[in-house]
DRENDO-1510 file (C-alpha; in Angstrom, 1 decimal, always signed):
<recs>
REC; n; res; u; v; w
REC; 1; UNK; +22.8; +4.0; -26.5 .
REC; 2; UNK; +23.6; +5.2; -30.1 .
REC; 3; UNK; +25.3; +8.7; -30.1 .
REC; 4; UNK; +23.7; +11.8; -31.3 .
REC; 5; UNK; +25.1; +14.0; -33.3 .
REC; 6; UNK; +23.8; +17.2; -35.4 .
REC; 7; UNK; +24.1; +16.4; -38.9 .
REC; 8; UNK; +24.7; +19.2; -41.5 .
REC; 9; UNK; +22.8; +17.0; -43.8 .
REC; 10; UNK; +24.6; +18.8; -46.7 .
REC; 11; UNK; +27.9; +17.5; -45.8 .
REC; 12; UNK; +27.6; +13.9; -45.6 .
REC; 13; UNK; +27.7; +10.8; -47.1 .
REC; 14; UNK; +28.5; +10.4; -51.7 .
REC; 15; UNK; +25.1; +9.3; -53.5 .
REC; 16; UNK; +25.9; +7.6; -57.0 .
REC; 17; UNK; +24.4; +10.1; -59.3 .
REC; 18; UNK; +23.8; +8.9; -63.0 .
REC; 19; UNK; +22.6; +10.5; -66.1 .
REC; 20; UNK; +22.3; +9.1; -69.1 .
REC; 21; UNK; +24.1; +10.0; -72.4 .
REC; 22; UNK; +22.9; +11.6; -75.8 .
REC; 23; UNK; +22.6; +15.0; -77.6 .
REC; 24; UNK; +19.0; +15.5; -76.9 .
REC; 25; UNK; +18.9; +15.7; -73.6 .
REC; 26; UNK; +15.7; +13.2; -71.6 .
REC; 27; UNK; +14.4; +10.7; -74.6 .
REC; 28; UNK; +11.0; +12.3; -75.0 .
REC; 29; UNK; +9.8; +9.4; -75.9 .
REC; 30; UNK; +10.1; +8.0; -72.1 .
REC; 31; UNK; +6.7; +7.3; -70.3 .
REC; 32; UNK; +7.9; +9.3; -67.4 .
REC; 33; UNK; +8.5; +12.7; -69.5 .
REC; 34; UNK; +4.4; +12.4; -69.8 .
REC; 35; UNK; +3.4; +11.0; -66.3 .
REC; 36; UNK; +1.5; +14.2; -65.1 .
REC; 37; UNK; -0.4; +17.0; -67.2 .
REC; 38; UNK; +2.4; +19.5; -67.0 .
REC; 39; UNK; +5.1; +17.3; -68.4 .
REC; 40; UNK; +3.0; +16.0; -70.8 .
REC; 41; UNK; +2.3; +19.7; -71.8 .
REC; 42; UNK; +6.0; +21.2; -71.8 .
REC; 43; UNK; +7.3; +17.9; -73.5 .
REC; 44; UNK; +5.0; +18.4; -76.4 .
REC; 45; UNK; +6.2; +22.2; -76.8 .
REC; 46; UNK; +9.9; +20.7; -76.7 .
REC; 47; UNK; +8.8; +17.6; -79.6 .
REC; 48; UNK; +7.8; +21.1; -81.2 .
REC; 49; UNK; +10.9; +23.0; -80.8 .
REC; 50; UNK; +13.8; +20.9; -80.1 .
REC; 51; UNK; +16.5; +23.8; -80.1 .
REC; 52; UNK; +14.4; +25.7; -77.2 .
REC; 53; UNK; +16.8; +25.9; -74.4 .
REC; 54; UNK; +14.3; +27.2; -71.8 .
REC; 55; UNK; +11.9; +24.7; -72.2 .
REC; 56; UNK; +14.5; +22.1; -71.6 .
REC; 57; UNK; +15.3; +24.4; -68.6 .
REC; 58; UNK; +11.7; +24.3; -67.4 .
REC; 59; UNK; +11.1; +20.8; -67.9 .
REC; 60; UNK; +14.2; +20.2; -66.0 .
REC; 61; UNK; +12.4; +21.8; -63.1 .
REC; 62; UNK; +9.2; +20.4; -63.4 .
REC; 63; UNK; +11.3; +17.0; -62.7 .
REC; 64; UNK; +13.5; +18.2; -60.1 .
REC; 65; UNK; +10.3; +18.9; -58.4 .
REC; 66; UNK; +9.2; +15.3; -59.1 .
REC; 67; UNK; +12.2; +14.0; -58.0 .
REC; 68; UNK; +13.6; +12.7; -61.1 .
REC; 69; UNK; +16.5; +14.1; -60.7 .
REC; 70; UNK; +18.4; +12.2; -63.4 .
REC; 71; UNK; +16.2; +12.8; -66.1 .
REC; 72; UNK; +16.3; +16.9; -64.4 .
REC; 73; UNK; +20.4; +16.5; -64.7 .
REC; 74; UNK; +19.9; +15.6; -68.6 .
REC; 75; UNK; +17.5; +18.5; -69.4 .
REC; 76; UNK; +19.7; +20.6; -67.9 .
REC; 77; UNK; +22.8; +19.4; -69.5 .
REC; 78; UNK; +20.5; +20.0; -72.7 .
REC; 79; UNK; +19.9; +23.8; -71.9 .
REC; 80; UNK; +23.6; +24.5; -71.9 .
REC; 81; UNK; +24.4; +22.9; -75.0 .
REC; 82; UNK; +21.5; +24.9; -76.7 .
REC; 83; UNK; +22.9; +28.1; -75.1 .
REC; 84; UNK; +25.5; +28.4; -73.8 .
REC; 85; UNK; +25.3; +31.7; -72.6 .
REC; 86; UNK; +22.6; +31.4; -69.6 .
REC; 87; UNK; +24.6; +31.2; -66.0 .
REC; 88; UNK; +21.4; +29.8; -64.7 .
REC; 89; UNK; +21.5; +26.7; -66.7 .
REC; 90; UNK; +24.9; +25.7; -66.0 .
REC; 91; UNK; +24.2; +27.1; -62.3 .
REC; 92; UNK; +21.3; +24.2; -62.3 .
REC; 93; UNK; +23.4; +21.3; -63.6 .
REC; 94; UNK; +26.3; +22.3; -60.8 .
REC; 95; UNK; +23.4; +22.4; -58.1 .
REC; 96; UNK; +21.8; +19.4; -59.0 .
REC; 97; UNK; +25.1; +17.5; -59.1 .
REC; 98; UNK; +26.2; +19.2; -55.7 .
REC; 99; UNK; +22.9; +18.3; -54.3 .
REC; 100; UNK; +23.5; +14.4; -54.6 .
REC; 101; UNK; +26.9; +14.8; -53.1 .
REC; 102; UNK; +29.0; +14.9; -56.3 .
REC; 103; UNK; +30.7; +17.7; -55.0 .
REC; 104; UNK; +33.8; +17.3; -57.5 .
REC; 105; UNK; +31.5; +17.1; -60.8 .
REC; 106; UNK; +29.7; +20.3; -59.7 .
REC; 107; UNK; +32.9; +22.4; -59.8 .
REC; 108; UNK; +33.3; +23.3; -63.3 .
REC; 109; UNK; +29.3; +24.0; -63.8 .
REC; 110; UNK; +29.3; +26.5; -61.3 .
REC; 111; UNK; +32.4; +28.0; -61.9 .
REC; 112; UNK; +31.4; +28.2; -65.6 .
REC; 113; UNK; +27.7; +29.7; -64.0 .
REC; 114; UNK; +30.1; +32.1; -62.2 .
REC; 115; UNK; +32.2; +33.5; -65.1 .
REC; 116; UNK; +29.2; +34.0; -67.1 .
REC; 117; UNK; +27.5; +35.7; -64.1 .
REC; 118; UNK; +30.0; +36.9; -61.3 .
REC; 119; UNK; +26.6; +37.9; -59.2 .
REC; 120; UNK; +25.3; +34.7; -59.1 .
REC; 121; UNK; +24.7; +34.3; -55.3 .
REC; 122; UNK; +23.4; +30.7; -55.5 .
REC; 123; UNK; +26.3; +29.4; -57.4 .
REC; 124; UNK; +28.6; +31.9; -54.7 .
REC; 125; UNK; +26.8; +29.5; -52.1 .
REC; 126; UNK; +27.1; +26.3; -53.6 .
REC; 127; UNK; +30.9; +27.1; -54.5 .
REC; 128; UNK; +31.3; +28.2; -50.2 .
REC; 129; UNK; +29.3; +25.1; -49.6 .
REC; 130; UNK; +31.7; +23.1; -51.9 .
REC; 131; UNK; +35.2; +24.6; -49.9 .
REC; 132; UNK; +33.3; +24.2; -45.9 .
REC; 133; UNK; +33.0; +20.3; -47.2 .
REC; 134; UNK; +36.7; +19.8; -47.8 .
REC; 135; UNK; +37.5; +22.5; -44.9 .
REC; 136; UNK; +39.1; +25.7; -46.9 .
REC; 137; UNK; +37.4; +28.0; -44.9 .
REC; 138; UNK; +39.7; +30.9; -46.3 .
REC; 139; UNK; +38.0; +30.3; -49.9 .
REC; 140; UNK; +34.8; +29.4; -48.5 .
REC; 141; UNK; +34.7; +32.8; -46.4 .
REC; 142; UNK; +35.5; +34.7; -50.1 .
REC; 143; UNK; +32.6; +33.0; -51.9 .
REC; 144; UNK; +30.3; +33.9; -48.9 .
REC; 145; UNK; +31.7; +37.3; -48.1 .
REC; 146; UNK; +31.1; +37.9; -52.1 .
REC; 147; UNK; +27.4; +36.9; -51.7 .
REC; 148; UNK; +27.1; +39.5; -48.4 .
REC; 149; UNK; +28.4; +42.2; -50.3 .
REC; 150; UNK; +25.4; +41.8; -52.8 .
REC; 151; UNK; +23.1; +40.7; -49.7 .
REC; 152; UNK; +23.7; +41.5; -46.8 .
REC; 153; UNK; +20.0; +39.8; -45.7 .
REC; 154; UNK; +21.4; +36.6; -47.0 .
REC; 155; UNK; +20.8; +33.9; -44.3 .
REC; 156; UNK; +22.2; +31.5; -46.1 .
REC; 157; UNK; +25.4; +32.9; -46.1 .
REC; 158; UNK; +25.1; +33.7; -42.1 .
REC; 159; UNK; +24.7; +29.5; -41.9 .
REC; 160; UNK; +27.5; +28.6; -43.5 .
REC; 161; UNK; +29.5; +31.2; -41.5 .
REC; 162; UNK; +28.1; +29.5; -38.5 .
REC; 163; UNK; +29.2; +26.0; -39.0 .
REC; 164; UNK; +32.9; +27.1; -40.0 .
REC; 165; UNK; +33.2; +28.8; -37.1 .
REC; 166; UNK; +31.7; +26.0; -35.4 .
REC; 167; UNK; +34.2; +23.4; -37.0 .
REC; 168; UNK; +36.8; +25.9; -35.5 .
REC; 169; UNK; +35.3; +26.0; -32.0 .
REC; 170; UNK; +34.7; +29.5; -31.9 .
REC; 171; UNK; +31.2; +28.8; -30.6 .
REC; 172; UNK; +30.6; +32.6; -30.0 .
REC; 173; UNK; +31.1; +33.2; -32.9 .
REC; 174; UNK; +29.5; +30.7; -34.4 .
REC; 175; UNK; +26.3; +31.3; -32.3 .
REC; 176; UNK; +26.3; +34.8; -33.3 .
REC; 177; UNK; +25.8; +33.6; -37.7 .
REC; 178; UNK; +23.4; +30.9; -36.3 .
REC; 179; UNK; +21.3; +33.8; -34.8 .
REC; 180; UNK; +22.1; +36.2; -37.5 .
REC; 181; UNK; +20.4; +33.8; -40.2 .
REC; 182; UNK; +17.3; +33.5; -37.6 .
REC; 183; UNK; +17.0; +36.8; -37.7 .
REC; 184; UNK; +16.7; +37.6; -40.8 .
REC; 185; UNK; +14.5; +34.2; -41.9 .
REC; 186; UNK; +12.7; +32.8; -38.9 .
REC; 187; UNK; +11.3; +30.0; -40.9 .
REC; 188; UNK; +15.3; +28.5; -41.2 .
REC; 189; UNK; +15.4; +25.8; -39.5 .
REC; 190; UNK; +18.6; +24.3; -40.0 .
REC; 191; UNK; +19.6; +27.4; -38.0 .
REC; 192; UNK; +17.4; +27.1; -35.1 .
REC; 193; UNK; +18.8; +23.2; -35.1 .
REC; 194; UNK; +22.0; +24.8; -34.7 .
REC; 195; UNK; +21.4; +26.8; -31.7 .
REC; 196; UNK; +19.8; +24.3; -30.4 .
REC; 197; UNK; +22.5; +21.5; -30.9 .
REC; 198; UNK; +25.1; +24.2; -29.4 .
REC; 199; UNK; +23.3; +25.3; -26.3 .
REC; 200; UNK; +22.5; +21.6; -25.6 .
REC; 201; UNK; +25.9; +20.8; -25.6 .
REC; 202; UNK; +26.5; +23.8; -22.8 .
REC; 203; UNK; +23.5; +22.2; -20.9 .
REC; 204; UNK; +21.5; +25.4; -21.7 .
REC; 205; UNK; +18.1; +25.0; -21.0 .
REC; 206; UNK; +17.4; +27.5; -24.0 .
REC; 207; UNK; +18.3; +24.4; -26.0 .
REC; 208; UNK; +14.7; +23.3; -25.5 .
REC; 209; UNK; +12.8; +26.3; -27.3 .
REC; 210; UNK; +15.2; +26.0; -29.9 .
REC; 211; UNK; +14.3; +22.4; -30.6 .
REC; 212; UNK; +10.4; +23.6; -29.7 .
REC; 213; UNK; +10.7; +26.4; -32.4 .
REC; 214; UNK; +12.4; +24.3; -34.9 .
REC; 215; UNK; +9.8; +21.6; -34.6 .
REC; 216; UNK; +6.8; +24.0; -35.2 .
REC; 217; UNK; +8.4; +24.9; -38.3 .
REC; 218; UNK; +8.3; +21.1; -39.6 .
REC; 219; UNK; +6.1; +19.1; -37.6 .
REC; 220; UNK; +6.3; +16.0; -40.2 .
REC; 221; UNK; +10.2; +15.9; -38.7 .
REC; 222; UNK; +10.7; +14.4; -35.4 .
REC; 223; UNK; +14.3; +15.1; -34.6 .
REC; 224; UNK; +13.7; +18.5; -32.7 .
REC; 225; UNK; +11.7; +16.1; -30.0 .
REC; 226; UNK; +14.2; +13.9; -30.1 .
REC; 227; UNK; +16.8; +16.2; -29.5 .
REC; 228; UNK; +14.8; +17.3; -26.8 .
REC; 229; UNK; +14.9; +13.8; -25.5 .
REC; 230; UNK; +18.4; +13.7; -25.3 .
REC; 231; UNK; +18.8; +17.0; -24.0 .
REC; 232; UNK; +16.9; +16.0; -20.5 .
REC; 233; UNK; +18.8; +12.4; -20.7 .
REC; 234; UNK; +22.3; +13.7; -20.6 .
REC; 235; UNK; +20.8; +15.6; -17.8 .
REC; 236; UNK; +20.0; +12.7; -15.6 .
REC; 237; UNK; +15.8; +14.0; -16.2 .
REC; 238; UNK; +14.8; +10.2; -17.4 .
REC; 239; UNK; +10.7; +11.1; -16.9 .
REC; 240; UNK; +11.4; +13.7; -19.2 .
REC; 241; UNK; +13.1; +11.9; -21.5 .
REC; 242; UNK; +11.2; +8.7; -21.8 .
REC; 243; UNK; +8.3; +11.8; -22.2 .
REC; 244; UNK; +10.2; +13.4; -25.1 .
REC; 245; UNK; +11.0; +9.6; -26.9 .
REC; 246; UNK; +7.1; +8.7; -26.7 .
REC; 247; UNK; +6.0; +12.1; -28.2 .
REC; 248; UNK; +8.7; +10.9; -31.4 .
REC; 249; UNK; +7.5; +7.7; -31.7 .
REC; 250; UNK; +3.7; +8.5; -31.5 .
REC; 251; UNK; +4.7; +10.6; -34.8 .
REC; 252; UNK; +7.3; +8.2; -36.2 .
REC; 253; UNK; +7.0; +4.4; -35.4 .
REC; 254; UNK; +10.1; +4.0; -37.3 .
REC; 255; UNK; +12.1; +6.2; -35.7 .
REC; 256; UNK; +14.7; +4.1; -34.2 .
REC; 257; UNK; +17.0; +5.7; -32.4 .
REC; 258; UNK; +14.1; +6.9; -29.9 .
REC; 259; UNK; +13.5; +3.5; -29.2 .
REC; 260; UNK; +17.1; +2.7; -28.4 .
REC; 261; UNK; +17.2; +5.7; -26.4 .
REC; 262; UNK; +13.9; +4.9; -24.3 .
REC; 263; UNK; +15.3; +1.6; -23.9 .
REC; 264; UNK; +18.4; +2.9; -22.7 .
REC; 265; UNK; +16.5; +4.7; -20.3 .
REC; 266; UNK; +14.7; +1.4; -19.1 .
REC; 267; UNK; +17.9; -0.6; -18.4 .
REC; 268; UNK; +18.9; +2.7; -16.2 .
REC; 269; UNK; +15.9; +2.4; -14.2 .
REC; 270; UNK; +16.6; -1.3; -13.8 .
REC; 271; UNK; +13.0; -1.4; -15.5 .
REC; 272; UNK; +14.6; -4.8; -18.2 .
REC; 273; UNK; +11.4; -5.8; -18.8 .
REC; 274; UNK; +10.0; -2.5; -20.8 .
REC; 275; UNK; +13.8; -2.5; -22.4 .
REC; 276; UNK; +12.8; -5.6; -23.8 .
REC; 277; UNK; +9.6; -4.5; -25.5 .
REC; 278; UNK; +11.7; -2.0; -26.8 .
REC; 279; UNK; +14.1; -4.1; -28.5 .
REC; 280; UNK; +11.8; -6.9; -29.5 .
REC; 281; UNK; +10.3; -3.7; -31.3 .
REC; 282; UNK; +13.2; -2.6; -33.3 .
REC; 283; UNK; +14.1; -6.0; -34.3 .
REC; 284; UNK; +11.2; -6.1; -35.8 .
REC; 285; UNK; +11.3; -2.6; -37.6 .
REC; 286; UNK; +15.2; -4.0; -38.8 .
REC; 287; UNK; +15.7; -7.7; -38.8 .
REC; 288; UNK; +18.8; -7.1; -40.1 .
REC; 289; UNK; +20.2; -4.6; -37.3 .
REC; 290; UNK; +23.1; -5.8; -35.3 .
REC; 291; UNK; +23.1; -3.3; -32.4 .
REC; 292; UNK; +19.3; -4.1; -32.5 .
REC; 293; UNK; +19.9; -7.4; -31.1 .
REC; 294; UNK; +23.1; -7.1; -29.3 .
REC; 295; UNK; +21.7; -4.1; -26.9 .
REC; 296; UNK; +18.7; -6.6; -26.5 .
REC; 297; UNK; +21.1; -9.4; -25.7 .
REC; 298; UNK; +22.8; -7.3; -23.0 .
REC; 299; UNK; +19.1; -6.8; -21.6 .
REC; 300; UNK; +19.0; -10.6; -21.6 .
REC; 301; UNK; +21.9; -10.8; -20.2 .
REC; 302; UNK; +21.0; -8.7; -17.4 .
REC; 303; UNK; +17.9; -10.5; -16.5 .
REC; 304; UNK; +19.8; -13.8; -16.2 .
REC; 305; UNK; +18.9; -15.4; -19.6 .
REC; 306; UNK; +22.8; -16.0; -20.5 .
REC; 307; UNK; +21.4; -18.8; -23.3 .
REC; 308; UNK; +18.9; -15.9; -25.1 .
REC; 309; UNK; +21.8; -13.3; -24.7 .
REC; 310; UNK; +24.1; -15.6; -26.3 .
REC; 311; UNK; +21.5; -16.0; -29.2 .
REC; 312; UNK; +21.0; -12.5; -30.0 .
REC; 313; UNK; +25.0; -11.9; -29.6 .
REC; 314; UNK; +25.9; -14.6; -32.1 .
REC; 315; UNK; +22.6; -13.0; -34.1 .
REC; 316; UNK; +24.5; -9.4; -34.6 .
REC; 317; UNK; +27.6; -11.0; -35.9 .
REC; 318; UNK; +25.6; -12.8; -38.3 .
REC; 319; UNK; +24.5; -9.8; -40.1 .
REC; 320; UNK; +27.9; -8.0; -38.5 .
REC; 321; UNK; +30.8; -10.4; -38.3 .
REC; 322; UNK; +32.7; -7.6; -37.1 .
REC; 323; UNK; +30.6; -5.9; -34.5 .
REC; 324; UNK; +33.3; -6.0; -32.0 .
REC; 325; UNK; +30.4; -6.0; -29.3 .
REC; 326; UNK; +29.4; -8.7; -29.7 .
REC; 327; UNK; +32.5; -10.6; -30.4 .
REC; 328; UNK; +33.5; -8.6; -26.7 .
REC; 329; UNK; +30.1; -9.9; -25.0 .
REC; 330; UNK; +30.2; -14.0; -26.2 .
REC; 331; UNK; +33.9; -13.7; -24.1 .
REC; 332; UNK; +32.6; -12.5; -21.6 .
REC; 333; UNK; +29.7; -14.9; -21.1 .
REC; 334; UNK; +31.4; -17.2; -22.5 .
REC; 335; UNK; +29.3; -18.2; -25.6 .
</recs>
């Protein structure tokens, strides 16, 4: 079975983030500056008054929101080069930048948002975000305390204390931000997550309305039944589990670590012939996906099929030439 793990999706992974170069920020020119109504509209007023900062500003909104977040990253670029003087403009480039994980290219654009604006509580967060990544929690606990002192309803800043203190292990502590920033936004679900992960861990059955909660919140994201799932599986509850992994994948038929999970939960019951269905389905959802085929190759395996196990082992080193596994597995059958 895969591991779970709670994922503070801010913290992970580096996505390449590229802009492109020039003095006048997006070519206005480019097809996609007019693809809706209200681009169309805001790049005609900028064609109309190149040296406008905020309409570079709001057109670098308007894309953000579209998800072109490299031609958002230019415009915004352009707004502090026509003034120089908004912290909200260079507040937008750092955020941007920090949002796709280039955590060292944000730096100067929100310190340079923070010396023109000392107050600016977003850029305070971003910068505390900036220091939990690379663990100074002494720096990050100034930025956040700074944003308190201006709002002490901040729940943002009650989150990020949370997951320090939960990087320290000082899980009282930790469960005490988590439910502070609940508190004071009931709709933050990253929060409820948290509580959720952390009194799952403890084997707290409270776990459950956390996930519940945080699911009703965002019912187009299937991790708080999946979460669920494994909650009742680490507890030996396999009818409730197999339950739970149904419910996600009758809302997400690509959500493959359910099916891994379920099948998991198959091989347990000794029930090989509904793990099998289960792998046969996610090698079909990934054809490329070495654990895919080596868990179904073990299911082979245990049915008796050494030849078909053999198969699907020397299958996952194909697309995996080091999945130890499987390397581990053709020994031991000797394939």
């Amino acid at each position: 079975m895969r591991s779970v793990s709670y994922i503070f999706l801010v913290l992970i992974g580096i996505t390449v983030f590229c802009s492109c170069k020039g003095n006048k920020g997006s070519a206005n020119n480019s097809p996609a500056l007019i693809a809706t109504p209200e681009l169309k509209n805001i790049t005609e007023k900028i064609n109309d008054n190149p040296k406008d900062a905020a309409l570079y500003f709001q057109r670098g909104i308007i894309l953000h929101r579209l998800q072109k977040d490299t031609l958002a990253l230019n415009d915004f670029k352009q707004a502090t080069k026509l003034d120089s003087t908004k912290a909200e403009y260079f507040s937008a480039v750092g955020d941007l930048m920090f949002e796709h994980k280039d955590v060292t290219g944000s730096v100067k654009w929100l310190q340079k948002a923070l010396d023109l604006n000392p107050g600016d509580k977003k850029a305070q967060l971003k910068v505390a975000k900036m220091f939990v990544y690379i663990k100074e929690y002494s720096s990050a606990f100034k930025a956040i305390n700074t944003v308190l002192r201006q709002d002490v309803y901040n729940p943002e800043a009650y989150f990020l204390k949370g997951m320090i203190y939960k990087d320290l292990k000082d899980t009282a502590k930790a469960i005490s931000s988590f439910q502070t920033a609940v508190q004071v936004a009931p709709d933050y679900k990253e929060a409820v997550l948290q509580l959720g992960s952390i009194y799952s861990s403890r084997g707290n059955p409270i776990a459950l309305t956390y996930f519940q909660n945080a699911w009703k919140l965002d019912t187009t994201d299937a991790f708080p039944l999946f979460a669920r799932g494994v909650y009742y599986q680490h507890r030996n509850e396999l009818e409730l589990a197999k339950e739970e992994y149904r419910n996600v994948i009758m809302r997400d038929r690509q959500y493959i670590d359910a099916y891994f999970n379920i099948a998991y939960v198959y091989m347990q019951q000794d029930s090989l012939d509904k793990a099998m269905r289960q792998y046969d389905i996610l090698v079909q959802i990934d054809q490329s996906d070495p654990e895919a085929y080596y868990n179904r190759g073990v299911c082979f395996e245990k049915m008796g099929k050494k030849q078909e196990a053999i198969n699907d082992y020397k299958q996952a080193l194909v697309f995996d030439d080091k999945y130890q596994p499987a390397h581990d597995a053709l020994v031991r059958i000797g394939g």
